[in-house]
Phi, psi and omega in degrees: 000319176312276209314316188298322161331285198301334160296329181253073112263338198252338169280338160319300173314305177270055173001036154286110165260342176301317180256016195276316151337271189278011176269355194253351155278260222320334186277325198264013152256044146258007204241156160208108152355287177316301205268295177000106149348075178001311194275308187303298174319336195269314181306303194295303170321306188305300190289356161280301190287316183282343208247321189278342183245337165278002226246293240073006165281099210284338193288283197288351174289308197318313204287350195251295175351302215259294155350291163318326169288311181299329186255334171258158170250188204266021149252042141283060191298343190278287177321316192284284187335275210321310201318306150299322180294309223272006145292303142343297158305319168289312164322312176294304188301030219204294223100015182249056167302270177354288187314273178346311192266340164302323160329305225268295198287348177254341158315285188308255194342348168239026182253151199255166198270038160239017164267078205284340191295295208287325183282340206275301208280338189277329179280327178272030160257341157279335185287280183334300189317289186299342167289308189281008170243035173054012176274093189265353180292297222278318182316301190298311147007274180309318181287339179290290184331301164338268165319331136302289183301318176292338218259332178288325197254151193258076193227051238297296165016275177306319170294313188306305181299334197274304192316321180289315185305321162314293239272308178331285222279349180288309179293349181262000000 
């Protein structure tokens, strides 16, 4: 099931969202619940919940999120990270922009800053958040933060999104 996880990790990377679908059968009828590894049930969750929020069902991703969340522990920082921006992100589609950004921000405040991997993803799911709720000072704000931070890490990716995310709130 691990390995099959890890194939829907890399269509996840590569946004095939089209296979992701039949990887999360296959991983979860090799799984029995009772025995199953905490983290692997929290990736299937994760991956259920993404596929449910781009779908626009913000209720039930949130609820696989969170679920997810539950399940993984805090040094899967790769899981966890995705889980929180993308709750956060879920929460806004939900109308709960206030809740996202209190999340988003007491999350950054208990991570510690030598987590930049975990900090790079939570600042830009706040950055997202003031974006897509037209608050662009504080998007630009954030995306500047983003960007101090992802720059410290050789995680080009990340470094890449803060620049865009800056530039989003800067050109409007």
């Amino acid at each position: 099931a691990a390995l099959i996880l890890t194939e829907a990790w890399i269509a996840y990377v590569q946004f095939q969202l089209e296979r992701i679908p039949s990887l999360i059968e296959r991983a979860e009828s090799l799984l029995d619940n009772r025995t199953a590894e905490s983290l692997l049930l929290g990736e299937l969750n994760f991956f259920r919940a993404k596929l449910l929020y781009w779908q626009g069902e913000a209720e039930i991703s949130v609820r696989y999120f969170e679920e997810a969340l539950s399940q993984v522990s805090h040094k899967d920082t790769h899981v966890r990270s995705n889980i929180l921006l993308m709750l956060g992100l879920a929460r806004h589609m939900l109308g709960q922009k206030e809740d996202a950004i209190r999340e988003l921000t007491l999350w950054i405040r208990a991570t510690d800053s030598s987590e930049e991997y975990l900090l790079g993803y939570l600042i830009a799911g706040l950055t997202f958040v003031h974006l897509l709720s037209g608050d662009l000072i504080e998007a630009k704000v954030q995306g500047q933060r983003l960007q101090t931070v992802t720059r410290k890490i050789s995680y080009s990716n990340s470094y890449a999104w803060s620049l865009y995310l800056k530039a989003c709130a800067h050109l409007h």
